[in-house]
C-alpha positions in Angstrom: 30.0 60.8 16.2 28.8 63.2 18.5 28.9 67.1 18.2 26.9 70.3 19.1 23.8 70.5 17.4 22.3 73.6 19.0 21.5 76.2 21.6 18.9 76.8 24.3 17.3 80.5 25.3 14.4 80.7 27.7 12.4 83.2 27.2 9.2 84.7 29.3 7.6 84.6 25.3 8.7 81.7 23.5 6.8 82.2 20.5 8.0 85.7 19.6 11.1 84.9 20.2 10.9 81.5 18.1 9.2 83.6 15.3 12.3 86.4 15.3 14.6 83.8 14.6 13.2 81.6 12.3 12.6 84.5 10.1 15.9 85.8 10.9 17.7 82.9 10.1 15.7 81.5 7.5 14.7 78.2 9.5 12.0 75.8 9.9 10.0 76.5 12.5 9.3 73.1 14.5 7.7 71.9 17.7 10.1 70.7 20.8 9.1 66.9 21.8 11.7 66.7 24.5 9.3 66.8 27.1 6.5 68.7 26.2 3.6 67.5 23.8 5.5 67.4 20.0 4.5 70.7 19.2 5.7 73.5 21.7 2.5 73.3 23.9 4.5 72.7 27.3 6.9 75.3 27.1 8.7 74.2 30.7 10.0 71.1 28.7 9.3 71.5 25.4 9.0 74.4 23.6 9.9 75.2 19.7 12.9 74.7 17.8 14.3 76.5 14.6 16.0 74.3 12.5 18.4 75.7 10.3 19.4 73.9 6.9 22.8 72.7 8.1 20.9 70.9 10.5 22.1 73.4 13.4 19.2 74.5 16.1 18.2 77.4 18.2 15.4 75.9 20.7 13.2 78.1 22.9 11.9 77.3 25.9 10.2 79.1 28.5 12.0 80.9 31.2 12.7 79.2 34.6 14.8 82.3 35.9 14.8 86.0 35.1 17.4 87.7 32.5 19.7 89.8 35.1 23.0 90.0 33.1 24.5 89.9 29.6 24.2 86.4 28.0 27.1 84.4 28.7 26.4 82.4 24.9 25.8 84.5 21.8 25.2 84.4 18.0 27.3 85.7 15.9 25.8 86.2 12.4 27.5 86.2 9.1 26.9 88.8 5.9 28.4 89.1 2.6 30.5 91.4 1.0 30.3 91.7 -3.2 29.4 88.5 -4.6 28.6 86.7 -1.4 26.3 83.8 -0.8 23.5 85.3 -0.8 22.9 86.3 3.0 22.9 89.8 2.8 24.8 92.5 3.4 25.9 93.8 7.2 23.6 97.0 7.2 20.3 95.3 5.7 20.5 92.0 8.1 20.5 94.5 10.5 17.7 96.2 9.0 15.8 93.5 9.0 16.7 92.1 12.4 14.9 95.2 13.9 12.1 95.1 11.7 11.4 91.7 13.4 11.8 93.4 16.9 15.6 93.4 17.6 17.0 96.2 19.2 20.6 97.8 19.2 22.0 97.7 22.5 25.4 99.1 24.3 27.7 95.9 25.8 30.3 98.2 25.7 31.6 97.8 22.6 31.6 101.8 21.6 34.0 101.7 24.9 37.4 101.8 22.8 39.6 103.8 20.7 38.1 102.6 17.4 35.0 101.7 16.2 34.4 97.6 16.3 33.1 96.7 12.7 30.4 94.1 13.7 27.0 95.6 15.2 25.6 94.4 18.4 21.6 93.7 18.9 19.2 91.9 21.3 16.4 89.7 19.9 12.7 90.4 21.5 14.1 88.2 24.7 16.8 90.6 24.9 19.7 87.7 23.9 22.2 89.9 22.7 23.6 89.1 18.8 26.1 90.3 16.6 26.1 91.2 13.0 29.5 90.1 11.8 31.1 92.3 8.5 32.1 90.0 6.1 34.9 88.0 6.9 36.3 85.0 4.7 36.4 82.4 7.3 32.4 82.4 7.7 32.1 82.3 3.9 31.3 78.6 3.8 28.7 79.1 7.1 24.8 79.7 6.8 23.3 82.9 8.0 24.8 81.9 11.2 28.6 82.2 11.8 29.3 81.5 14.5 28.0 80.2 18.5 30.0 82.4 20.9 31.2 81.2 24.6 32.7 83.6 27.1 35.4 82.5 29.4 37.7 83.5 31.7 40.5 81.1 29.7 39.5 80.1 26.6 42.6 78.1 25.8 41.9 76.0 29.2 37.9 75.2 28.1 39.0 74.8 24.9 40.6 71.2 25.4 37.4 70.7 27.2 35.0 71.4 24.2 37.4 69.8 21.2 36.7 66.7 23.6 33.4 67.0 23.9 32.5 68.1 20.4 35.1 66.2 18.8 35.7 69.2 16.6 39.2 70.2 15.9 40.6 73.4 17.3 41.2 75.4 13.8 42.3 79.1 14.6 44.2 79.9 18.2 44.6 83.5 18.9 45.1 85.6 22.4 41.6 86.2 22.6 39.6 83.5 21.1 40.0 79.9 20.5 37.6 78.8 17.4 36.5 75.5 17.2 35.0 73.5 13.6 33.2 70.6 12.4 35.1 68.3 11.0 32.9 68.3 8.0 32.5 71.9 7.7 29.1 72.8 7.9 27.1 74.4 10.1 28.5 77.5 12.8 32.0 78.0 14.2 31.7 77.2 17.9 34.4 80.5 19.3 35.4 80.7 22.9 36.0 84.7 23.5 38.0 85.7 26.5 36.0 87.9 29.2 37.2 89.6 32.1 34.3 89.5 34.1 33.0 86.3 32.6 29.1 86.7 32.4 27.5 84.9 35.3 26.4 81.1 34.6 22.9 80.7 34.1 20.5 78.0 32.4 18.9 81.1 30.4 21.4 80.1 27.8 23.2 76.8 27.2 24.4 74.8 25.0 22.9 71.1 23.3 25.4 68.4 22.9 24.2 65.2 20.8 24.4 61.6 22.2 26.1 58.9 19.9 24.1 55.9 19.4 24.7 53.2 21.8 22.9 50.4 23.4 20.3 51.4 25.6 21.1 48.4 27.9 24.5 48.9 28.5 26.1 50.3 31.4 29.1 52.1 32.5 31.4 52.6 35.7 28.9 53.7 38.5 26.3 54.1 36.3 23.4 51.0 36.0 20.4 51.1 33.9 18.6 51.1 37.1 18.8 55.2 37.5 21.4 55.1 39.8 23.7 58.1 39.2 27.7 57.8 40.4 28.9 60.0 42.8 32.5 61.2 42.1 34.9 63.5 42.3 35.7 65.7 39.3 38.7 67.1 37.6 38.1 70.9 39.3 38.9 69.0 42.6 34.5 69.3 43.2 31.6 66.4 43.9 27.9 66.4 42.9 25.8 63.2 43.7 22.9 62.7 41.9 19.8 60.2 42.5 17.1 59.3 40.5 14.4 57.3 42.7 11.2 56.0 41.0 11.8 58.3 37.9 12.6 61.4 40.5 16.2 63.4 39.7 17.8 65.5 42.8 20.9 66.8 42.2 23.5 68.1 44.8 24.9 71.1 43.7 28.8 72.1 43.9 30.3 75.2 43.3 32.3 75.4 39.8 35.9 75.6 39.0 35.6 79.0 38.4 34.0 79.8 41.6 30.9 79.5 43.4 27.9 79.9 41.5 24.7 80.8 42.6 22.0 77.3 41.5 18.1 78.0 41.5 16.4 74.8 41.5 16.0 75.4 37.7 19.6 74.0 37.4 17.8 70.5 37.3 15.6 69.1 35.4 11.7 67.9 36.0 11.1 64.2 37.0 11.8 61.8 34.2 12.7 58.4 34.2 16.0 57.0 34.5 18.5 58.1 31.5 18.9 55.2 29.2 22.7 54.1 28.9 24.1 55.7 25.9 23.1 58.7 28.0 24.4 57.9 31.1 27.7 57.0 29.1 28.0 60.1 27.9 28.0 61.9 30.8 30.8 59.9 32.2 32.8 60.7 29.9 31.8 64.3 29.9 32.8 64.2 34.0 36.2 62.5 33.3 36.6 65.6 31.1 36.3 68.0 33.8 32.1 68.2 33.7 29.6 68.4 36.2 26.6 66.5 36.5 23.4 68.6 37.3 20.5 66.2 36.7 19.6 63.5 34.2 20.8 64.6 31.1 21.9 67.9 32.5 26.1 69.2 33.0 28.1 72.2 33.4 31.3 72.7 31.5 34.7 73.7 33.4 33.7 77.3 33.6 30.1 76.5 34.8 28.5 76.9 31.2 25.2 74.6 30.8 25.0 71.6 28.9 22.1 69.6 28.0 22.2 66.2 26.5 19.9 65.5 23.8 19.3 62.6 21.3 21.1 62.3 18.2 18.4 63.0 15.2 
């Protein structure tokens, strides 16, 4: 079974970053092998990846476009009231958080009526987080609550991500659609309605696991040879992608949810043709409604990125 192990923030200092959220979060501090040397040495592949006890990661890598705009993906992170789990109350994870180097920052939420009870920060990157007050339904989570999506209609991506993930869809309110393991551990994955919707950008994405499969094996326009399938997807748009003597080029389309501007940092670096578990995957991520953008590389319905990775 397949499901979302972690997310991706590039960073123009992947170590500091790294080192915020591993103390943070409490995680193990590891090297990134996907592509770079084993121990976050070739921060343009690789990089370094906190591992949180749940088994739930937050990988940095170094940046391959600049930070222009709120973060379409954020944390949310969970405290305790009165005899909680031991993760520490609202006011002292924040605290701590800017000990480490976070800093408060102004989204907008101060913008209404009332005061919103959760407290808003940005690690040393400037990825902006939230420290949640206590609230029951995180009270079986870690430290983290919570990965936050924002979308023009989260009910619509949604059906999308319970697909993807193969999570069940477990609260459904005008706002937010909240997604959960089916075992119950690790963070919520929450779809939050937004009006703009933060622009797409590979700065932040998401990491969806590959079931084991054979690597031999092959699926509808896709051969173990590296030949990608052209098609057309749900959102009515095409991408082509080749991969020629271990070379990806992608065509890029505009999204479902309107054109979007793609850097050639949408793609990946030259590897070799994807074995076929992989290749497998990603068809049936397309028949869902995603996009291909490289070997191993998608967008979701609203554009959101998606990297494949292997199941550990």
């Amino acid at each position: 079974m397949n499901g979302m192990p972690g997310v991706v923030f590039e960073t123009e200092r992947p170590r500091e970053a790294a080192d915020f959220w591993a103390a943070l979060l409490g995680g193990e501090l590891v090297g990134d092998g996907y592509g770079g040397d084993g121990h976050g040495g070739d921060y343009g592949g690789g990089g370094l990846r906190v591992r949180l006890p749940d088994g739930f990661t937050v990988r940095i890598v170094g940046a391959t476009t600049t930070k222009a705009a709120k973060n379409r993906i954020h944390l949310d992170l969970a405290s305790d009231g009165d005899g909680g789990a031991g993760r520490g109350a609202q006011q002292a994870i924040v605290d701590r958080a800017v000990r480490l180097g976070a800093a408060r920052v102004d989204i907008g939420q101060y913008a209404g009526p009332v005061a919103v009870p959760w407290q808003v920060l940005a690690d040393p990157a400037g990825n902006e987080f939230c420290v949640l007050e206590p609230r029951p339904e995180y009270a079986a989570t870690g430290a983290l609550a919570a990965v936050v999506v924002e979308s023009p209609d989260p009910h619509r991506l949604a059906e999308f991500w319970s697909s993807a993930t193969r999570w069940p869809i477990v609260r459904t309110d005008p706002e937010i659609v909240s997604l959960r393991a089916p075992g119950g551990r690790g963070p919520w994955l929450e779809l939050l309605a937004a009006d703009p919707c933060p622009p797409a950008t590979p700065r932040c994405r998401l990491e969806l696991t590959v079931p084991a499969g054979d690597p031999e094996s092959t699926t509808a326009g896709t051969a173990a040879t590296g030949t990608a399938t052209t098609g057309t997807e749900a959102a009515g748009t095409v991408a082509a992608g080749t991969e020629e003597s271990g070379v990806v080029a992608a065509t890029e389309a505009p999204e479902a949810a309107g054109a979007v501007d793609t850097p050639a940092a949408w793609t990946r670096r030259p590897v070799s043709a994807a074995p076929g578990a992989f290749a497998a995957e990603a068809d049936r991520l397309c028949l869902l409604g995603a996009t291909r953008r490289g070997a191993g590389r998608l967008v979701d319905p609203d554009g959101t990125v998606i990297d494949l990775v292997p199941h550990r």
